[in-house]
Backbone of each chain as ProteinMPNN parsed JSONL, in Angstrom:
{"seq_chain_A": "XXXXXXXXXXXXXXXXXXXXXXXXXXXXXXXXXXXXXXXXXXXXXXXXXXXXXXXXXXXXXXXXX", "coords_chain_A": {"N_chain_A": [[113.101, 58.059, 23.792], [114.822, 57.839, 21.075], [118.522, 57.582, 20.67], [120.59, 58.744, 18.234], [123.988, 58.87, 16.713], [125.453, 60.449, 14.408], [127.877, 60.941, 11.925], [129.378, 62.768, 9.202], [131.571, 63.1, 7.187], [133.927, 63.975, 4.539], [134.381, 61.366, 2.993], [133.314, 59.697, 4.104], [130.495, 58.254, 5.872], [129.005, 57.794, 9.502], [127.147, 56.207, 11.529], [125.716, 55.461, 14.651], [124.304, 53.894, 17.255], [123.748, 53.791, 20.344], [122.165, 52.143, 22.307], [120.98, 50.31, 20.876], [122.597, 49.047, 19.759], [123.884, 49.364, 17.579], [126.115, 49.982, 14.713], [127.185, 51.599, 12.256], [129.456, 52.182, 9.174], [130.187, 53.545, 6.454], [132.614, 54.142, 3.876], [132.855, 55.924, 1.378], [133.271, 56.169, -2.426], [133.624, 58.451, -4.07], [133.364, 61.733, -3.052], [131.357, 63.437, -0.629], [129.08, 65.849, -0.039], [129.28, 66.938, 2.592], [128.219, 68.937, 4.198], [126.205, 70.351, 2.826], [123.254, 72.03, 2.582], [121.135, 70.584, 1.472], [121.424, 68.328, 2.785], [119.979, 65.413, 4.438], [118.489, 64.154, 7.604], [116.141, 61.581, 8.866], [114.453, 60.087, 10.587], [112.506, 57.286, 11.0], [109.514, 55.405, 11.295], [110.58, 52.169, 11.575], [112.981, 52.851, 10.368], [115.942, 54.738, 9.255], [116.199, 57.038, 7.255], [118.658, 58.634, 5.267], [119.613, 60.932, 3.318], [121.883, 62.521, 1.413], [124.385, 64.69, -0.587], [125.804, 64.806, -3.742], [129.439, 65.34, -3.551], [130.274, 66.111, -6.16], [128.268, 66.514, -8.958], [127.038, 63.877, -10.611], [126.548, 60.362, -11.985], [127.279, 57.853, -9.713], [128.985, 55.102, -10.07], [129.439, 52.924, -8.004], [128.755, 52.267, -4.666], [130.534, 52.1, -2.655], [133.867, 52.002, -1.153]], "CA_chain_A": [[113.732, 58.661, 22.611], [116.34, 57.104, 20.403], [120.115, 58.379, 20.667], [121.476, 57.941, 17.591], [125.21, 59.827, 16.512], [125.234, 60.446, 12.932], [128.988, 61.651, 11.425], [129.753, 62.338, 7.92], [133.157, 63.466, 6.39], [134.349, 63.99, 2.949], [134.045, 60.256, 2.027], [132.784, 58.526, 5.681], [128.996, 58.124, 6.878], [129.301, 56.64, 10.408], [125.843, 55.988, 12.53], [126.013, 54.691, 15.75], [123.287, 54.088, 17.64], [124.101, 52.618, 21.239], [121.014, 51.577, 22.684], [120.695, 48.748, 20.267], [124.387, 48.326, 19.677], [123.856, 49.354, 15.938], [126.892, 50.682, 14.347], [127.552, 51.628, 10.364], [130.658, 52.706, 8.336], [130.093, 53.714, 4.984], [133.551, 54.998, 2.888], [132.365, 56.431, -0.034], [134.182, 56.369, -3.27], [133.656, 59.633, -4.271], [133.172, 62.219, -1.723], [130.274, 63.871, -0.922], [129.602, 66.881, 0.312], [128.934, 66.583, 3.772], [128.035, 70.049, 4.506], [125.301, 70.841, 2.239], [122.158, 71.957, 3.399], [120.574, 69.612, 1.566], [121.343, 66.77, 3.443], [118.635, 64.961, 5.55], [118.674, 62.493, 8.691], [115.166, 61.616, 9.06], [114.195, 58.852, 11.458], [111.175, 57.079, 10.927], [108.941, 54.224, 12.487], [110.868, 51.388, 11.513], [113.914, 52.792, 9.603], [116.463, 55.752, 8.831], [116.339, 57.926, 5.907], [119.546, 59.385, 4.995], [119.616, 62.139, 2.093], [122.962, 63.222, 1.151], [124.514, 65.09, -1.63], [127.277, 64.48, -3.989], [130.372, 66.666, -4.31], [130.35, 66.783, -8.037], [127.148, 65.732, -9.751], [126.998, 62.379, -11.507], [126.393, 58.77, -11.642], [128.357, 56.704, -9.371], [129.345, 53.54, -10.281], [129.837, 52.206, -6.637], [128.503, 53.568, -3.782], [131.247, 52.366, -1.238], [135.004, 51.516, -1.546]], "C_chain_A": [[115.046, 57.936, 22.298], [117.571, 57.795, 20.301], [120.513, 58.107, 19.808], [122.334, 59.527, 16.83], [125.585, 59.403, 15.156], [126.69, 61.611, 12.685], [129.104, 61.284, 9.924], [131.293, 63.577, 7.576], [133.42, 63.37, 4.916], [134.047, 62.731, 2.51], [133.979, 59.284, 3.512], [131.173, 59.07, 6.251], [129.236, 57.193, 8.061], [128.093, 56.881, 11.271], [125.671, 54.683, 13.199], [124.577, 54.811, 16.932], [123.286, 53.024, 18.788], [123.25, 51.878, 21.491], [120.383, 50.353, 22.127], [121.898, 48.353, 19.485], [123.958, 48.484, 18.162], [125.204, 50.562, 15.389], [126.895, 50.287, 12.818], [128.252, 52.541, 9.472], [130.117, 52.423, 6.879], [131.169, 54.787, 4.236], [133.336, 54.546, 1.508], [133.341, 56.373, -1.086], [134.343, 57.597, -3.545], [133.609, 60.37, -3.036], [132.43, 63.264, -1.961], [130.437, 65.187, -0.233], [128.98, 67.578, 1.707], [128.517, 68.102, 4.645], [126.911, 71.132, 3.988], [124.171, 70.707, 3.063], [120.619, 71.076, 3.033], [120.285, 68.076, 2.003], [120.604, 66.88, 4.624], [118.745, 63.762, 5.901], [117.223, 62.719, 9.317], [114.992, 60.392, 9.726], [112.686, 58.096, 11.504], [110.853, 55.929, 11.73], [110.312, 52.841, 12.925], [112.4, 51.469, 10.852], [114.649, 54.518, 9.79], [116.852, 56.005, 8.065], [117.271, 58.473, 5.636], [119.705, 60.084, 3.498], [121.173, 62.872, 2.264], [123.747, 63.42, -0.227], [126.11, 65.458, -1.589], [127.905, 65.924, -3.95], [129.995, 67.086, -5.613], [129.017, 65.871, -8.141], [127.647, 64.877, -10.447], [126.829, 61.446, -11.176], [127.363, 58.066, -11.077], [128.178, 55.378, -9.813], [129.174, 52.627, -9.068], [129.617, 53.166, -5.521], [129.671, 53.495, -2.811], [132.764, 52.198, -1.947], [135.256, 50.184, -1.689]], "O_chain_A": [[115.981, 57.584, 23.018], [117.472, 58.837, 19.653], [121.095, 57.03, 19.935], [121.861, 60.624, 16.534], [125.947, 58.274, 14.823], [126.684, 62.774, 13.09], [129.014, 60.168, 9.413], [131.587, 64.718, 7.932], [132.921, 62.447, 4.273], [133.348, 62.764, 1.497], [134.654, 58.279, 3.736], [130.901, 60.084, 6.893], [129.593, 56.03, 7.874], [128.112, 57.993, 11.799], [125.549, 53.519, 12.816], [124.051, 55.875, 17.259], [123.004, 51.836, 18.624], [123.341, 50.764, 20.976], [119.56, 49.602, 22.65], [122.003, 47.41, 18.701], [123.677, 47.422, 17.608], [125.181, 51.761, 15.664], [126.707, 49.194, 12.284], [127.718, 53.567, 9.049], [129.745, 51.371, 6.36], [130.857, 55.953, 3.996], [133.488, 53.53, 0.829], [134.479, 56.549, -0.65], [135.458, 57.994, -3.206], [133.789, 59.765, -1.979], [132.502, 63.978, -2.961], [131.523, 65.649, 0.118], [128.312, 68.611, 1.737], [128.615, 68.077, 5.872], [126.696, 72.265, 4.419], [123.937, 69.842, 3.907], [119.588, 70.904, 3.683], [119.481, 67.175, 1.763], [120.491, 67.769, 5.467], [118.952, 62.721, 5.278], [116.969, 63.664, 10.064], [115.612, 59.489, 9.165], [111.808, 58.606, 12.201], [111.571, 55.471, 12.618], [110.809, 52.603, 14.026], [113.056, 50.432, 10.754], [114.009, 55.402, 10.359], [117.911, 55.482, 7.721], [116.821, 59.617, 5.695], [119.976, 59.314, 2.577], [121.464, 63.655, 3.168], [123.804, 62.458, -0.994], [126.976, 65.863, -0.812], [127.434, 67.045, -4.141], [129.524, 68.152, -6.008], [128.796, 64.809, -7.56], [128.752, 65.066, -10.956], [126.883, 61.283, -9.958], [128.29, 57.631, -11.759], [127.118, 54.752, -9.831], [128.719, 51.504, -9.284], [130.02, 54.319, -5.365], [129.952, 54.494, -2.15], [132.858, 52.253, -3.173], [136.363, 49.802, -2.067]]}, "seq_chain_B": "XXXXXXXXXXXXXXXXXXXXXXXXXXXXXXXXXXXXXXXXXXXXXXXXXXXXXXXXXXXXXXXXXXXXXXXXXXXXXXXXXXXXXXXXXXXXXXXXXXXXXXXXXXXXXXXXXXXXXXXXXXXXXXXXXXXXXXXXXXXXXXXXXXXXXX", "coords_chain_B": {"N_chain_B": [[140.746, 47.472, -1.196], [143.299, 47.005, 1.344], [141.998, 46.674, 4.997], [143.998, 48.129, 6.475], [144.409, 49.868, 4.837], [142.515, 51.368, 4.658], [141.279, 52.202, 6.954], [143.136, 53.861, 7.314], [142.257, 55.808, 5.553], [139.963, 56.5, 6.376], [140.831, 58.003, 9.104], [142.171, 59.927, 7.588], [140.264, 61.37, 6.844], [138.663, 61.87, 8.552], [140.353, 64.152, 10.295], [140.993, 65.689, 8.097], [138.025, 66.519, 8.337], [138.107, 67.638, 10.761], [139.694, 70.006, 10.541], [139.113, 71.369, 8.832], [136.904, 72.267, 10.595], [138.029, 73.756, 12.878], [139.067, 75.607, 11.266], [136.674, 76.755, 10.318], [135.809, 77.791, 12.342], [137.574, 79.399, 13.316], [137.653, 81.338, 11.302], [134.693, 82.195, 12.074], [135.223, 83.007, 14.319], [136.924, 85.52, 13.661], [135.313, 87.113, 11.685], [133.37, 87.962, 13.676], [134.985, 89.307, 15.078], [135.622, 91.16, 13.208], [132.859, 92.239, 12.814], [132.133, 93.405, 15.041], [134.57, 95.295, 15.553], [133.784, 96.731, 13.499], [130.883, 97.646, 13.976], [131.883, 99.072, 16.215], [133.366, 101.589, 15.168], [130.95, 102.459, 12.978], [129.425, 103.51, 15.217], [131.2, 105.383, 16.751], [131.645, 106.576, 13.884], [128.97, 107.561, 13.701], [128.324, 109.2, 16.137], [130.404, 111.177, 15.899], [129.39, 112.554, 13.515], [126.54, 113.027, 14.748], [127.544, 115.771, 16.571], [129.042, 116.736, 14.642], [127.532, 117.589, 12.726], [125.823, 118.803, 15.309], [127.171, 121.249, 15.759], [127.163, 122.447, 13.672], [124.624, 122.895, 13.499], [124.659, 124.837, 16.01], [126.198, 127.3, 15.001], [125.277, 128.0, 12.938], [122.851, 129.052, 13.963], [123.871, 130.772, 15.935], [124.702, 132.618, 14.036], [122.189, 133.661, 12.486], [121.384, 134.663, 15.034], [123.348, 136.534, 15.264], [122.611, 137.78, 13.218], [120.299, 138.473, 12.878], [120.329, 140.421, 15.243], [122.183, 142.473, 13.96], [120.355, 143.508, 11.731], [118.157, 144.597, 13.256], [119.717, 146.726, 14.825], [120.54, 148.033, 12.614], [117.933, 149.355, 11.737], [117.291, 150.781, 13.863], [119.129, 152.604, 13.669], [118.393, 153.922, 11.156], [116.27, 154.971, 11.898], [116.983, 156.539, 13.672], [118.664, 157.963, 12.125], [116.709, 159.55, 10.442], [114.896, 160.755, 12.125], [116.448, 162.311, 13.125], [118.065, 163.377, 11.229], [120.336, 164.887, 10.952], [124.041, 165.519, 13.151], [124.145, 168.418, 13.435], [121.016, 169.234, 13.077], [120.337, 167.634, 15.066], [121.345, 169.179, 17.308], [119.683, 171.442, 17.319], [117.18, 170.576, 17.412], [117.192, 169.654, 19.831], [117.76, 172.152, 21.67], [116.278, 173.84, 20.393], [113.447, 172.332, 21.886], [114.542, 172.695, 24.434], [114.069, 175.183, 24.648], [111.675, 175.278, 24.659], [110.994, 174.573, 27.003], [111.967, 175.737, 28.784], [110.315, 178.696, 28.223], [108.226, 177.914, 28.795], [107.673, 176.91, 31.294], [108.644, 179.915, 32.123], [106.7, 181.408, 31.431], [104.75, 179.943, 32.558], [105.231, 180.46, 34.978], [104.815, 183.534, 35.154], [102.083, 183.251, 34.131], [101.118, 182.472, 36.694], [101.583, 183.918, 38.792], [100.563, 186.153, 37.701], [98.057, 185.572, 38.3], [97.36, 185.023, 40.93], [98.127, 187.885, 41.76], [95.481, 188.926, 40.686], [93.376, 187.318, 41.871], [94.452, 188.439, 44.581], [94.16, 190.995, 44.419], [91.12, 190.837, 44.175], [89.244, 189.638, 45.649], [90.394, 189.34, 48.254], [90.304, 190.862, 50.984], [91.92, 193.725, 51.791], [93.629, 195.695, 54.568], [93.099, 198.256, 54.362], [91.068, 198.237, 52.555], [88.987, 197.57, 54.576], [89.29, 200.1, 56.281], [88.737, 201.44, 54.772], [85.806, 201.419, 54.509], [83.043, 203.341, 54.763], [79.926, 203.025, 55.5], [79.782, 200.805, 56.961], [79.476, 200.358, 60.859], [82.26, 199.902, 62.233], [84.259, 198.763, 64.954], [86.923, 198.536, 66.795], [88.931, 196.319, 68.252], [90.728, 196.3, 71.446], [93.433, 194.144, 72.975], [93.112, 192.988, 75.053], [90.319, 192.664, 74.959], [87.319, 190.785, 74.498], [85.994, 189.715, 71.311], [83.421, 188.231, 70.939], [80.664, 187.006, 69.155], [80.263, 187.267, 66.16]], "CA_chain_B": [[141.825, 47.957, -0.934], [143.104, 46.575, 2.669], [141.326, 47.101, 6.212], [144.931, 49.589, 7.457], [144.45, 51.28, 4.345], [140.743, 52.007, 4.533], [141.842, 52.854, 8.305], [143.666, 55.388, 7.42], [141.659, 56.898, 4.782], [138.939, 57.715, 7.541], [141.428, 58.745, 9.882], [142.408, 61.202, 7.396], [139.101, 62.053, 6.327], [138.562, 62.786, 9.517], [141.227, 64.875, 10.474], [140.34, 66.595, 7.262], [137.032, 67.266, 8.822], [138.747, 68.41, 12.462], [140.673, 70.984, 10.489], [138.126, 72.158, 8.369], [135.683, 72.96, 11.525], [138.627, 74.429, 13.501], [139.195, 76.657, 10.163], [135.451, 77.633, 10.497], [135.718, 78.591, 13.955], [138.695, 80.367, 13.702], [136.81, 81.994, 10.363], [133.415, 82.212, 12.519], [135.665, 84.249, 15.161], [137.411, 86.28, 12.94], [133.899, 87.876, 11.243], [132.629, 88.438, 15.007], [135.582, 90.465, 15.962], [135.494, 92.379, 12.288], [131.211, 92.859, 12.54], [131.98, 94.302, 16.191], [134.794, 96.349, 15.166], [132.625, 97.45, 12.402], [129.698, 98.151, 15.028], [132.278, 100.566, 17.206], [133.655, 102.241, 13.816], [129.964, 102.939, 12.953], [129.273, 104.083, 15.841], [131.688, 106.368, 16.669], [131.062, 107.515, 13.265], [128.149, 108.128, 13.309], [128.479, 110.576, 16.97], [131.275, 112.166, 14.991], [128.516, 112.738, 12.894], [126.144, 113.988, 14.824], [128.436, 116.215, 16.958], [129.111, 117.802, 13.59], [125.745, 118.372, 13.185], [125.085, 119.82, 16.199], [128.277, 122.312, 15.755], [127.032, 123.491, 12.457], [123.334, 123.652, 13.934], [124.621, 125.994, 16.407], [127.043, 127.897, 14.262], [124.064, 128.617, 12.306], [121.61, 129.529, 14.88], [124.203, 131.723, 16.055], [124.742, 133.433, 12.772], [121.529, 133.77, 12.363], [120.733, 135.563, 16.167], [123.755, 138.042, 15.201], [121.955, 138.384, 11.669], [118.883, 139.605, 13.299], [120.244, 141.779, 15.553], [122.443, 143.797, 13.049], [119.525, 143.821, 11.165], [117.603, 145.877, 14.293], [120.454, 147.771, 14.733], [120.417, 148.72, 11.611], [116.815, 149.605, 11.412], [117.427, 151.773, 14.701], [120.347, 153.728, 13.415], [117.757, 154.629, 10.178], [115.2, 155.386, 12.503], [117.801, 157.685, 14.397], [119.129, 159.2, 10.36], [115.458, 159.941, 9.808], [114.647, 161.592, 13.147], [117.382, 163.601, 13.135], [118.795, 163.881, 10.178], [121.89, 165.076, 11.31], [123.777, 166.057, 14.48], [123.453, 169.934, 13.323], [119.785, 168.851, 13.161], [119.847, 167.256, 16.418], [121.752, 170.086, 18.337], [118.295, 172.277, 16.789], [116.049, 169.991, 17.798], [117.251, 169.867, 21.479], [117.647, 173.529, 21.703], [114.511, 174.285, 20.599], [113.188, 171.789, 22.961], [114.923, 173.337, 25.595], [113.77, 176.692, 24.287], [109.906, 175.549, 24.635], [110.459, 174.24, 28.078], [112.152, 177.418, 29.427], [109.216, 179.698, 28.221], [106.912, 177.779, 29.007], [108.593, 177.665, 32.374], [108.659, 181.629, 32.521], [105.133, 181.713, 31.496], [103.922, 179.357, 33.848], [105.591, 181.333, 36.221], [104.601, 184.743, 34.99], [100.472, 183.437, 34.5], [100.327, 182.367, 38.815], [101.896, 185.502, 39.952], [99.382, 187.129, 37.306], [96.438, 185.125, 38.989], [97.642, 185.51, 42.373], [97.836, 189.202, 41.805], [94.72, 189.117, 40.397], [92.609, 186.955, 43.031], [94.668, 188.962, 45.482], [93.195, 192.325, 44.236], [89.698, 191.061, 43.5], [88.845, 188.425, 46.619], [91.148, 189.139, 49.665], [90.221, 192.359, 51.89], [92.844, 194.287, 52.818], [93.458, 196.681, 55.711], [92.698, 199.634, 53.373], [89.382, 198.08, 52.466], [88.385, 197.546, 55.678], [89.416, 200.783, 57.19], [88.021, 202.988, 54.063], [84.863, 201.517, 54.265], [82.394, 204.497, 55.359], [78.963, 202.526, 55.863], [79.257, 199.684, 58.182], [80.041, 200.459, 61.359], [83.289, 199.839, 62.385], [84.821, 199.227, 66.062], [88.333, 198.401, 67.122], [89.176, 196.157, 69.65], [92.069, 196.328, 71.936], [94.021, 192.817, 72.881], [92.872, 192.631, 76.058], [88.645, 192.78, 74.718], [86.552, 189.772, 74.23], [85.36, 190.132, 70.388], [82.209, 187.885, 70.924], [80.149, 186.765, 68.544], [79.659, 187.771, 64.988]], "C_chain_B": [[141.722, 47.471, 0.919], [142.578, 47.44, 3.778], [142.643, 48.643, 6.52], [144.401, 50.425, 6.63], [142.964, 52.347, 4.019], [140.895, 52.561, 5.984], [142.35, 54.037, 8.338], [143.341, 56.112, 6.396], [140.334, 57.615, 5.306], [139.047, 58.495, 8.382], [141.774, 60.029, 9.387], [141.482, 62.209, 6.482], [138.688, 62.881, 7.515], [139.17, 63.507, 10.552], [140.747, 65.573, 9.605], [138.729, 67.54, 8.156], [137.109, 68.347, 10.279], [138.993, 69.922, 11.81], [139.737, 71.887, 9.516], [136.866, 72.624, 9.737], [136.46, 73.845, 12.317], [138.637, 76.014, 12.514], [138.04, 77.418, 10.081], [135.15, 78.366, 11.618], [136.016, 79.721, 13.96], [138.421, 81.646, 12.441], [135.79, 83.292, 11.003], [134.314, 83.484, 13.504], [136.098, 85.798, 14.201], [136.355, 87.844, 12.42], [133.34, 88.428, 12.615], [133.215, 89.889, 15.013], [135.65, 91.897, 14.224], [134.206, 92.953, 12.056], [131.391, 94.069, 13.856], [133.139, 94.998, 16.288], [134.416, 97.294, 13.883], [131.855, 97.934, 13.453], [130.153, 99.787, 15.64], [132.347, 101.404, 16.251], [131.834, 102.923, 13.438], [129.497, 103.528, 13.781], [129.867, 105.601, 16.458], [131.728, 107.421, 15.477], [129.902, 108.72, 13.162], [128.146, 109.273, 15.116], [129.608, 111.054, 16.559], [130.031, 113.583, 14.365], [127.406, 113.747, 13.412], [126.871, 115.308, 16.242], [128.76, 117.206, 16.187], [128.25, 118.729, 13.354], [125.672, 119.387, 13.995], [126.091, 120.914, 16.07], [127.812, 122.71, 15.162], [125.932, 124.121, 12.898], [123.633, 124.911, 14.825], [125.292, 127.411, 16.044], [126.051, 128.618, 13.772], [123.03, 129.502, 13.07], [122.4, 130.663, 15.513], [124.351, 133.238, 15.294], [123.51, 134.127, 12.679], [120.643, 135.439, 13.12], [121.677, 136.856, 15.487], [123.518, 138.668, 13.671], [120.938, 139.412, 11.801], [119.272, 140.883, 14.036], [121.593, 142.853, 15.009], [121.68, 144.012, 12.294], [118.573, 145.346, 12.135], [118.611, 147.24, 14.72], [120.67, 148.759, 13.59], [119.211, 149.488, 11.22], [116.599, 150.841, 12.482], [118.177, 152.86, 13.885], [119.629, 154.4, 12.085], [117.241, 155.666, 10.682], [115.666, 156.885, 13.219], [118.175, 159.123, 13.52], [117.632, 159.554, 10.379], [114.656, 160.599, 10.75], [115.123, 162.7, 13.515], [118.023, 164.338, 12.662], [120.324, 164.272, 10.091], [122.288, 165.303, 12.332], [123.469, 167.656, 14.688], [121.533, 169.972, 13.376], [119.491, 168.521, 14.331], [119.988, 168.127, 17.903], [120.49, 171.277, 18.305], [117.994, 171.595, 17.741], [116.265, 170.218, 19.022], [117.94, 171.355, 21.975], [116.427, 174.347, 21.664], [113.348, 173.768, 21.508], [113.191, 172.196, 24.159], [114.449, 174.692, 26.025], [112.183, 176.628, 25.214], [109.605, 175.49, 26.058], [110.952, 174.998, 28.983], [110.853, 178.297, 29.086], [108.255, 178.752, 28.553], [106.754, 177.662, 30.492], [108.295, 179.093, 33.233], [107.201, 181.779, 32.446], [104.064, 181.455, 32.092], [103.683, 179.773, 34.909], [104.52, 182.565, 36.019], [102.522, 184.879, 35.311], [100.508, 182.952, 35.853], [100.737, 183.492, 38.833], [100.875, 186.491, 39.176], [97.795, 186.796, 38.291], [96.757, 185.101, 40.202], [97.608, 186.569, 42.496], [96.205, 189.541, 42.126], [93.437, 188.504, 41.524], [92.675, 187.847, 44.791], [93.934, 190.474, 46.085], [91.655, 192.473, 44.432], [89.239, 190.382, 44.628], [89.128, 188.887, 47.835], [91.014, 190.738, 50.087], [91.384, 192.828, 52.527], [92.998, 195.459, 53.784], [92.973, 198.057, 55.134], [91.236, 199.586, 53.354], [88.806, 198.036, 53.4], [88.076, 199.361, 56.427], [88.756, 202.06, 56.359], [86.416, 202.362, 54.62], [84.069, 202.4, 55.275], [80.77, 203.818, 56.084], [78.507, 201.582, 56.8], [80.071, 200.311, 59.223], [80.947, 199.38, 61.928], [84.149, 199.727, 63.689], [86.018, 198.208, 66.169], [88.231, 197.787, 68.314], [90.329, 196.026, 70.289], [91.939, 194.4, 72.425], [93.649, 192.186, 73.626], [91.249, 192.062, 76.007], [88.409, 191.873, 73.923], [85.838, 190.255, 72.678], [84.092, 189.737, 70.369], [81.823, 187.179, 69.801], [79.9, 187.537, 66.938], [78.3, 187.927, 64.552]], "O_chain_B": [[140.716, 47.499, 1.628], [142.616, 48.668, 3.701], [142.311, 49.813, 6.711], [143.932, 51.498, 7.011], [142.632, 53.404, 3.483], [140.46, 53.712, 6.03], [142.149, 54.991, 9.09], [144.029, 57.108, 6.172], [139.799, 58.674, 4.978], [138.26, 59.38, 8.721], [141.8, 61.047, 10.078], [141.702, 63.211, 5.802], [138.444, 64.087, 7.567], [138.634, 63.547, 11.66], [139.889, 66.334, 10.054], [138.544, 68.728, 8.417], [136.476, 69.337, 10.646], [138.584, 70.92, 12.403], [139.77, 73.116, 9.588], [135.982, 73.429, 9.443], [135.837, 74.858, 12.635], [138.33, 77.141, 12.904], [138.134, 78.617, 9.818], [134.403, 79.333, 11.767], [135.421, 80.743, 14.302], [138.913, 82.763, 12.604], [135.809, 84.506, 10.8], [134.061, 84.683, 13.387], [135.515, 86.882, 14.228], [136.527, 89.042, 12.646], [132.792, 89.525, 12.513], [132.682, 90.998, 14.984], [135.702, 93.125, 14.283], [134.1, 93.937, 11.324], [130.984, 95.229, 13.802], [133.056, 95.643, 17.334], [134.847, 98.399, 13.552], [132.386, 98.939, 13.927], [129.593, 100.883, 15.673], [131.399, 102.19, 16.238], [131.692, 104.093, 13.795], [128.863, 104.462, 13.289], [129.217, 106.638, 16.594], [131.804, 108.638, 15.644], [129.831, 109.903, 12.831], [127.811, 110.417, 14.809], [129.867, 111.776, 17.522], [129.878, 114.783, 14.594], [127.204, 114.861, 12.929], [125.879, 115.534, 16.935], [128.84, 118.365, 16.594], [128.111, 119.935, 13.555], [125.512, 120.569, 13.689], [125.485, 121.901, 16.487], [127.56, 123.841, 15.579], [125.814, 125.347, 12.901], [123.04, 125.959, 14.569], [125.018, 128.455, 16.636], [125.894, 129.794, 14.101], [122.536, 130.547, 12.648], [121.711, 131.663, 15.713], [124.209, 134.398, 15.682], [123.64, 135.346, 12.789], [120.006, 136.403, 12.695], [121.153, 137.93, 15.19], [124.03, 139.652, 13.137], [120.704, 140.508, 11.292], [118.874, 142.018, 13.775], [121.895, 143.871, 15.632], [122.049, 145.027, 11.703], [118.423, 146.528, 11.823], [118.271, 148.414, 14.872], [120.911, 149.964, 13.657], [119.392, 150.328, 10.339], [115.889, 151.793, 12.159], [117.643, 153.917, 13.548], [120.153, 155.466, 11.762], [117.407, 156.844, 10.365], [115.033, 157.938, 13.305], [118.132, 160.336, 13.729], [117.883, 160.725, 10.095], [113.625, 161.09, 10.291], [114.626, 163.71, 14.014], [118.508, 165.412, 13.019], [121.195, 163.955, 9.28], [121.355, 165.45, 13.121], [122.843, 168.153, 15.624], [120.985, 170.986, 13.811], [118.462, 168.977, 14.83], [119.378, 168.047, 18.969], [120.383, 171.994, 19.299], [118.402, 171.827, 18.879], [115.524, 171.066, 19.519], [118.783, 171.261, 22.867], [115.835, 175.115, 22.422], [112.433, 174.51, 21.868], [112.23, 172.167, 24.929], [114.396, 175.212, 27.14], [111.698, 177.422, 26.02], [108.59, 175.972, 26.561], [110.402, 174.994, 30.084], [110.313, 178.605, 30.149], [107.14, 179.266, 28.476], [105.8, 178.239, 31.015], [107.918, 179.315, 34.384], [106.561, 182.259, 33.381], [102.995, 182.041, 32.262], [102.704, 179.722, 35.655], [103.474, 182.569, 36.667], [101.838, 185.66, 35.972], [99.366, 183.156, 36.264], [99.795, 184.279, 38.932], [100.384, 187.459, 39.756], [96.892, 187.508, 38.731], [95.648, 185.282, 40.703], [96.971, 186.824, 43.519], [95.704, 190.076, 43.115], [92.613, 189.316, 41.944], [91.841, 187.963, 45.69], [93.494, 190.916, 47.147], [91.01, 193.487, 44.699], [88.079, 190.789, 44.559], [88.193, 188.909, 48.636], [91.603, 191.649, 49.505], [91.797, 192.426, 53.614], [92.149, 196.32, 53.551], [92.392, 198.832, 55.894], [90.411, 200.369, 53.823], [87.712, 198.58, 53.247], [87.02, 199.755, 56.922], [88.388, 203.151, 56.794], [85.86, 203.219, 55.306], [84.309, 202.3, 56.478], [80.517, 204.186, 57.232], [77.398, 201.452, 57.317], [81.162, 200.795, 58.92], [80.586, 198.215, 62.098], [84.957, 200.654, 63.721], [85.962, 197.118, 65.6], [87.682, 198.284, 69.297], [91.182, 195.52, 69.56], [90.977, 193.638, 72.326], [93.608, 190.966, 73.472], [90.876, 191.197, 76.799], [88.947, 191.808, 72.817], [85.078, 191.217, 72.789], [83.313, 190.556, 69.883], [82.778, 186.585, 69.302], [79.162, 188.522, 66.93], [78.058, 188.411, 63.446]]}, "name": "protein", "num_of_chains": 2, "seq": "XXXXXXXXXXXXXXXXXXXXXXXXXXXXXXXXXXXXXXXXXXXXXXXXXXXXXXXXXXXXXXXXXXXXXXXXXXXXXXXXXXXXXXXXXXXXXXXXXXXXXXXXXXXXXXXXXXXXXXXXXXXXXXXXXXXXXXXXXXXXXXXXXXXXXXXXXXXXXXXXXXXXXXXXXXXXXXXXXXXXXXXXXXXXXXXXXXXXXXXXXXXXXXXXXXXXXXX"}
C-alpha cells in the first residue's frame, strides 16, 4: 500500500508521497475551499485524481501563483 | 512574486489552517460540554417531572380513597336515619326490644314450671298414689329386708 500525505490550506495543495520521493506544492491564486465535502483524493492505477472546490465560484485565470 | 515571499504566504496559510482547526476543536469541545450539560438538565428535568407525577398520582388516589369512604359513611349514617329515624325512635325501639325479651323470658319461664307441673302430676307416682292404691297388693319392707326380684 502506497503512503501518500495529502495537505490543503486556503491557497496550498501539498502531496508528498515518500516511498517514491514524490513531493508537490501547489499555491493557488485564489483560495479554495479546502474543507468542502466535495473534495476528492482518489488514487488510481497509474495516477492521482484530485477534486477540489473553489471558494467563490468562477473562472480562474491561473491556476497557481 | 519571489521564493521568501511565496514562503511566507504558505507559512501563513498554514498557520491560518493551525488556528482554524484549533478554533474547531475548541468549538467541537465547547458543543460536547453544552449537549452533556443539556443531557443532565433534561434529565433531571425530566425526574422532576416524573416525581411530580407521581405526587399528584398519589394525591389523587388518596383523594379519591377518602372520597369513597365518606361516601360509605355517608350511606351508613342514612342507613342508620332510616332505621331509626330518630334517637326518640331508637330509645322505642330498644325498649320494646327489651320488652319482648323480658316476656318472653317470663313466659319461657312460666310454660316449664307449667310442664313440669304438669308431667309431674300426670307421669311421676307419688307416695300418695302408691299408698292409696286399694287393688294391688302392697308390702313394706324394712331396711334391713332383701326386696328380691320384681
Amino acid at each position: 500500500m502506497k503512503h501518500i500525505d495529502i495537505f490543503t490550506s486556503d491557497v496550498l495543495l501539498k502531496i508528498n508521497a515518500s516511498s517514491i520521493k514524490y513531493f508537490l506544492a501547489i499555491d493557488f491564486l485564489y483560495e479554495i475551499d479546502h474543507r468542502s465535502g466535495k473534495n476528492k483524493f482518489q488514487l488510481l492505477d497509474d495516477r492521482l485524481e484530485v477534486l477540489i472546490a473553489k471558494k467563490v465560484p468562477g473562472k480562474w485565470l491561473t491556476l497557481e501563483v | 512574486m519571489s521564493k521568501p515571499e511565496l514562503m511566507k504566504r504558505r507559512t501563513d496559510s498554514i498557520d491560518r489552517f493551525n488556528a482554524q482547526e484549533k478554533k474547531l476543536e475548541e468549538e467541537s469541545k465547547s458543543k460536547k460540554y453544552q449537549l452533556e450539560t443539556k443531557a443532565v438538565n433534561d434529565q433531571m428535568e425530566l425526574e422532576r417531572h416524573q416525581r411530580k407525577t407521581i405526587k399528584h398520582s398519589m394525591k389523587a388516589q388518596l383523594e379519591t380513597a377518602k372520597d369513597d369512604l365518606f361516601k360509605d359513611l355517608e350511606e351508613v349514617n342514612q342507613a342508620d336515619a332510616k332505621l331509626l329515624g330518630s334517637k326518640k325512635e331508637a330509645e322505642k325501639v330498644f325498649k320494646a326490644a327489651e320488652k319482648r325479651v323480658q316476656d318472653y323470658g317470663e313466659s319461657n319461664l312460666t310454660r316449664q314450671r307449667a310442664e313440669y307441673d304438669q308431667t309431674r302430676s300426670e307421669d311421676i307416682f307419688g307416695a300418695d298414689d302408691v299408698a292409696n292404691h286399694n287393688e294391688v297388693p302392697f308390702k313394706k319392707y324394712e331396711a334391713h329386708e332383701e326386696i328380691g326380684q320384681c
